[in-house]
C-alpha positions in Angstrom: -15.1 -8.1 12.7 -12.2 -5.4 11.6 -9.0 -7.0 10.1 -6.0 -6.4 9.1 -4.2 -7.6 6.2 -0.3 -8.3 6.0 0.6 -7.8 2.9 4.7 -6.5 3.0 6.2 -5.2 -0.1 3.6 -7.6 -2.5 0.4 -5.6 -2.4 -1.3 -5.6 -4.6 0.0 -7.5 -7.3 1.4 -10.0 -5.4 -0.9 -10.2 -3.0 -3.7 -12.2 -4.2 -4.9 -13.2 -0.8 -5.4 -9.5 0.9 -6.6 -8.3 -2.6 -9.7 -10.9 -2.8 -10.5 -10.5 1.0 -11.0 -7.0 0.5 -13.0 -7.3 -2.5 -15.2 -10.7 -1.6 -14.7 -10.8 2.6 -17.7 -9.6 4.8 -15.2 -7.9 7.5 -14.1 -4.4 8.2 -10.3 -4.4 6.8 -8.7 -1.3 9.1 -5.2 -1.2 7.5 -3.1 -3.4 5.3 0.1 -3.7 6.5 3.1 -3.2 3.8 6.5 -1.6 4.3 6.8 -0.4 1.2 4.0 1.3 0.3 3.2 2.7 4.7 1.4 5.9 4.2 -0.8 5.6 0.9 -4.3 4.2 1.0 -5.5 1.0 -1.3 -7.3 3.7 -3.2 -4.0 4.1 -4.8 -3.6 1.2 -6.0 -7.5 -0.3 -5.9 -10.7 1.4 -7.3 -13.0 -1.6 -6.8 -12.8 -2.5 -3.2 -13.0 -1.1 0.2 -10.4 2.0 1.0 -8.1 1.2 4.1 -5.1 3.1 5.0 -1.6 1.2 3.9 0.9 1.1 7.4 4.3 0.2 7.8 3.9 -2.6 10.5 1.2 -4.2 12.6 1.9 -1.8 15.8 0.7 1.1 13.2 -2.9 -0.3 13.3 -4.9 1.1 15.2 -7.1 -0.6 17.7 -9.7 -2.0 17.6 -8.5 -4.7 15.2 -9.5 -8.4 16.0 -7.8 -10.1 13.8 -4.7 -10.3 11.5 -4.8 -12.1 7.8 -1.7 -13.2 6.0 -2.8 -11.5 2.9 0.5 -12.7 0.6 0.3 -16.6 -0.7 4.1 -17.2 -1.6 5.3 -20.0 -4.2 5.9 -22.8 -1.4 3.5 -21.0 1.0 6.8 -20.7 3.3 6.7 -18.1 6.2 9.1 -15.0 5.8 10.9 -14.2 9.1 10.2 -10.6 8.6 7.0 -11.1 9.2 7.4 -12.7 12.5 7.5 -9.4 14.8 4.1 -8.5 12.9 2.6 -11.8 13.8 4.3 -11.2 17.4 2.6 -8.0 18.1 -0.8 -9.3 16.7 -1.1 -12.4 19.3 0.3 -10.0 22.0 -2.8 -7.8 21.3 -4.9 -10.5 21.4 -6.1 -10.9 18.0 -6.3 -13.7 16.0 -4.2 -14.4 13.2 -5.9 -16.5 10.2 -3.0 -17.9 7.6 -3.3 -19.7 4.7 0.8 -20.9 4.1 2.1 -24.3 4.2 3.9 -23.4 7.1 1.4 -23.4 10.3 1.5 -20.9 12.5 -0.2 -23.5 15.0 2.9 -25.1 15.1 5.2 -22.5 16.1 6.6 -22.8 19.1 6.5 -19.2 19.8 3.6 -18.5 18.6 1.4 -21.1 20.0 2.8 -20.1 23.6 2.4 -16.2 23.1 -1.8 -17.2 21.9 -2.3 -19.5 24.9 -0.8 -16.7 27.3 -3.1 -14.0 25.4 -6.1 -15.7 24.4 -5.6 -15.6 20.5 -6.3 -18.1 18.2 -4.6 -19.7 15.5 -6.2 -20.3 12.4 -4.5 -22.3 9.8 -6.9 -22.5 6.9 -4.3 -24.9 4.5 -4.7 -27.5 7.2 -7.0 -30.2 5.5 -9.8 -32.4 7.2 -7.8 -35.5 8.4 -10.9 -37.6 7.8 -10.7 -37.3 3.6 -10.6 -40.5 1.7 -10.7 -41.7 -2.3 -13.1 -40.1 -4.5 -16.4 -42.6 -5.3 -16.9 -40.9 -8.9 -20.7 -39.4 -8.1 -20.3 -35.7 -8.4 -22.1 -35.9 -11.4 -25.3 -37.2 -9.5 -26.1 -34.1 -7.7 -29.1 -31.9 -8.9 -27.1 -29.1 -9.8 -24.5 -28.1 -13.0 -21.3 -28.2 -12.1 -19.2 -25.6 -13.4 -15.6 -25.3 -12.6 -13.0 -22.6 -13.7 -9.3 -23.7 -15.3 -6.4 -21.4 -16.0 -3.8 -21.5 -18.7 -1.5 -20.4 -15.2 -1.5 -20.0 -12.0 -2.1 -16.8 -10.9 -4.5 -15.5 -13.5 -7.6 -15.3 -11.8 -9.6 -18.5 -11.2 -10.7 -17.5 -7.8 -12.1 -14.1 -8.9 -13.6 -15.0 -11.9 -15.3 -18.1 -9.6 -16.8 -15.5 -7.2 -17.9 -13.0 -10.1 -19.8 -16.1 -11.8 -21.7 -16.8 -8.3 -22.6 -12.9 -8.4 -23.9 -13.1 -11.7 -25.2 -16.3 -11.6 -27.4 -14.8 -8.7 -27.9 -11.7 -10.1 -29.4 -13.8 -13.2 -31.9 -15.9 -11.0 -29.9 -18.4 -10.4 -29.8 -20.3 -6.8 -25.7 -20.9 -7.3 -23.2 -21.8 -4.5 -19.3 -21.0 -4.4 -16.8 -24.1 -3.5 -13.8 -23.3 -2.7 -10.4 -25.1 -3.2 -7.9 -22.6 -2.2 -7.0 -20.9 1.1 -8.3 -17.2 0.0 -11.5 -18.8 -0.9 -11.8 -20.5 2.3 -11.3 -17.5 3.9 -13.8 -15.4 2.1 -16.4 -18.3 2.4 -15.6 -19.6 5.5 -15.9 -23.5 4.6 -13.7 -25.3 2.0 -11.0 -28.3 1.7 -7.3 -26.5 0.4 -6.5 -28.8 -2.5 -3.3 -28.2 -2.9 -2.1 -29.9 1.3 -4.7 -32.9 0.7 -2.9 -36.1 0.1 -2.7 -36.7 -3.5 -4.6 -40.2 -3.7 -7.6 -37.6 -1.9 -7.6 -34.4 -3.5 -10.7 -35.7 -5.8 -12.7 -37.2 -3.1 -11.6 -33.9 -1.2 -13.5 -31.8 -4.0 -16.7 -34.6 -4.7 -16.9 -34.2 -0.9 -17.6 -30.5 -1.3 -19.9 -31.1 -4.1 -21.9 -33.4 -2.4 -22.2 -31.2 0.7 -23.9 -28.8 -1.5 -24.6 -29.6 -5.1 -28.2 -30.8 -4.4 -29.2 -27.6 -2.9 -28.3 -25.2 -5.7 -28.9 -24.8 -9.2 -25.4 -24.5 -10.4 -22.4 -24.5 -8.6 -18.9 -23.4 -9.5 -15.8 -25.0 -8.3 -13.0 -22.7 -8.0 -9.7 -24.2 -10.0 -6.1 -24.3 -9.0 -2.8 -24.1 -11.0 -2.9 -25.6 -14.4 -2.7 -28.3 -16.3 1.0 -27.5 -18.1 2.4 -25.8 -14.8 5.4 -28.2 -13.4 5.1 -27.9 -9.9 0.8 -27.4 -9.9 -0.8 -29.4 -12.9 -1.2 -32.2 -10.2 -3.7 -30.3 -8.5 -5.4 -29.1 -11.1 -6.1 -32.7 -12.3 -7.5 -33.8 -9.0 -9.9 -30.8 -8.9 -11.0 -31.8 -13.2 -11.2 -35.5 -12.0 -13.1 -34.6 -8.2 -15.7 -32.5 -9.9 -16.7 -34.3 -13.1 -17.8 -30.8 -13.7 -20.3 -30.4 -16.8 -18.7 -27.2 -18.2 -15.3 -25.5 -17.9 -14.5 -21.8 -18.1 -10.7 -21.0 -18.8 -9.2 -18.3 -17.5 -6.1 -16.6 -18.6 -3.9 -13.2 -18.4 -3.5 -10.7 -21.1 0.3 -10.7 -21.5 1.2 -13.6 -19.7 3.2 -15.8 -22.1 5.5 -18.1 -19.7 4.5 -20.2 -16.7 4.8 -18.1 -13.4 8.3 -19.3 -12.0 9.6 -20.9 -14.7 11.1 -20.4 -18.5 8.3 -22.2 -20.0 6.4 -20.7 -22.7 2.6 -21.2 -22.5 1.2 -22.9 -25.4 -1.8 -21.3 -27.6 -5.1 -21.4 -26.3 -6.7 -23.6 -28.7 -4.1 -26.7 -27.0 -5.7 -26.0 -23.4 -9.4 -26.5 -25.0 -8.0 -29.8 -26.4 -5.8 -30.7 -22.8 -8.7 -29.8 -20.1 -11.2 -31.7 -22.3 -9.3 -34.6 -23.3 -8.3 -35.2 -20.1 -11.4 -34.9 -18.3 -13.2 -37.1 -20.6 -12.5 -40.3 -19.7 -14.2 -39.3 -16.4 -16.4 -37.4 -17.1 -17.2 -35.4 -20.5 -17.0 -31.5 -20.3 -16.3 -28.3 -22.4 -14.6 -25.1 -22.3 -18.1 -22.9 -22.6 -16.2 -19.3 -22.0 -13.6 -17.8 -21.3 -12.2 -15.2 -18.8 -9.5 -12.7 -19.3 -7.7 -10.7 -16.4 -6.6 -7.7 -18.3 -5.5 -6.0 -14.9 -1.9 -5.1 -17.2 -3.7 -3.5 -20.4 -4.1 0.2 -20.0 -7.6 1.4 -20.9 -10.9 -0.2 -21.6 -10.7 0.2 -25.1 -7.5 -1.6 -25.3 -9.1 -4.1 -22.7 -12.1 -4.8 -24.6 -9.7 -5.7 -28.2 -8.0 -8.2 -26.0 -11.2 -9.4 -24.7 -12.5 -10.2 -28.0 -9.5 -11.6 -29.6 -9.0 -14.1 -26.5 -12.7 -15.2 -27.2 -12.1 -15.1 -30.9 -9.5 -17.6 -30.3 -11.2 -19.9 -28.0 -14.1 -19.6 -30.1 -16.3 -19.3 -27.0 -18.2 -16.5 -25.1 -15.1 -13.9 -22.9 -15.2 -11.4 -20.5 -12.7 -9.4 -17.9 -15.2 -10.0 -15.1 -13.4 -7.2 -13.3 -13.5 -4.4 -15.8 -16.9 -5.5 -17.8 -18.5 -8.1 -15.3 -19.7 -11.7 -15.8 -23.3 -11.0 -16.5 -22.9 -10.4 -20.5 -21.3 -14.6 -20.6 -23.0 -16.1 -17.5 -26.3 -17.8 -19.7 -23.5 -19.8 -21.8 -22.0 -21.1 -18.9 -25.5 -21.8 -16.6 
């Protein structure tokens, strides 16, 4: 399938979605679409993923295309207007469009009329399973480890360093499975519950259900984490996903630099106080551990300098760390497994 990946004026930094579909996804991705950066290539910005060319709207991508991905995941997951004569122009050419906002495209007036009269389809990944219910508190009874990532933020990397611990886990002989709680996960593994639209009294039974569905036909699996647990608008969240997975080992992930919440004043406490939070809290469910750690050092120039914040982030945790971007997760995936 060839894609394209709307991505205006946020790629790539803040543009999480198109940056992990064209790193993890299994389609051809033809052009991002961005305004601001229309005539440079991902390979300026990207050396680990797929080249595309960057264009300046959707009626600069060539055909074929199939299908168009909202690629930016906005605070609110509201829809920008000026996206609308992108989204337009996709339907009109018969593609698809796949979004992950809060906002569903579905229900659009416009564009549900425009798909009916061009044989599109609407795919709105952030719209849960209607059929979810309470958790039962039996995750912990399938065969396999569960493993589940946390973040000192949101926005530091739980979803890549999830997808990297699969790859090494496999790469290391394990038979591991991805679940996904996000709507970039769910599109990159085409199955998944998005955490953050289920009704609150069913986000834990939303992520035991995907446990289940899975966890006795693996050897480990690894639950991708949202938010965090000191974030004001997301620590709810990130509690349902702790409680739902009764996981048996946690993995904290954190930015070099980062030292406020995203979107907020706040200063984010020391490292050692999340160890104590994440397991404290969990506990009473279900014990657990921070085992490792992973650090997104996408801001620190050089390897060198990469590898001294590496090590002092593990020093501080006192645990196993990596950048499973810049050094992969093979060298910290036997501490986790």
């Amino acid at each position: 399938m060839r894609i394209a990946l709307l991505a205006h004026e946020k790629f790539p930094d803040s543009a999480k979605t198109a940056v992990g579909v064209l790193r993890y996804g299994d389609h051809e991705v033809v052009a991002v679409v961005d305004r601001e950066n229309a005539g440079r290539r991902v390979s300026d910005f990207l050396d680990d993923v797929p080249d595309a060319p960057i264009v300046g709207s959707m009626s600069d991508v060539p055909d074929p295309v199939d299908r168009l991905v909202i690629g930016i995941a906005p605070i609110g997951g509201g829809f920008d207007e000026s996206w609308r004569p992108d989204v337009r122009n996709a339907i009109e050419r018969g593609c698809d469009v796949v979004s992950g906002l809060h906002y569903f495209l579905a229900d659009d007036d416009e564009f549900a009329s425009l798909a009916a009269e061009h044989g599109a389809e609407l795919h709105d990944v952030r719209k849960p399973d209607p059929d979810l219910s309470v958790a039962d508190g039996v995750a912990d009874e399938v065969n396999a480890e569960v493993v589940l990532t946390v973040g000192t933020d949101c926005s530091v990397g739980k979803m890549t360093a999830t997808l990297e611990l699969v790859q090494a886990a496999e790469d290391a002989g394990y038979d591991a499975a991805f679940v996904p709680t996000g709507q970039t996960g769910i599109m990159i593994a085409g199955w998944g519950n998005p955490i953050d639209r289920v009704i609150s009294d069913f986000t834990a039974g939303a992520v035991e259900e995907m446990i289940l569905e899975v966890g006795d036909d693996h050897d480990v699996v690894f639950v991708e984490g949202q938010g965090s647990i000191v974030h004001p608008a997301y620590s709810a969240v990130t509690c349902g996903i702790l409680h739902g997975s009764m996981a048996d080992r946690l993995v904290l992930c954190h930015e070099a630099g980062r030292e406020t919440v995203h979107g907020y004043d706040q200063v984010l406490p020391d490292l050692d106080e999340y160890v104590s939070l994440y397991e404290s809290l969990a506990a009473p469910v279900h014990d657990t551990e921070i085992v490792a750690g992973m650090l997104n050092t996408q801001h620190v120039e050089g390897d060198d300098a990469a590898r001294e914040a590496v090590e002092s982030f593990a020093d501080e945790l006192d645990v196993p760390a990596t950048d499973p971007i810049r050094f992969g997760a093979d060298e910290v995936v036997d501490f986790v497994v």
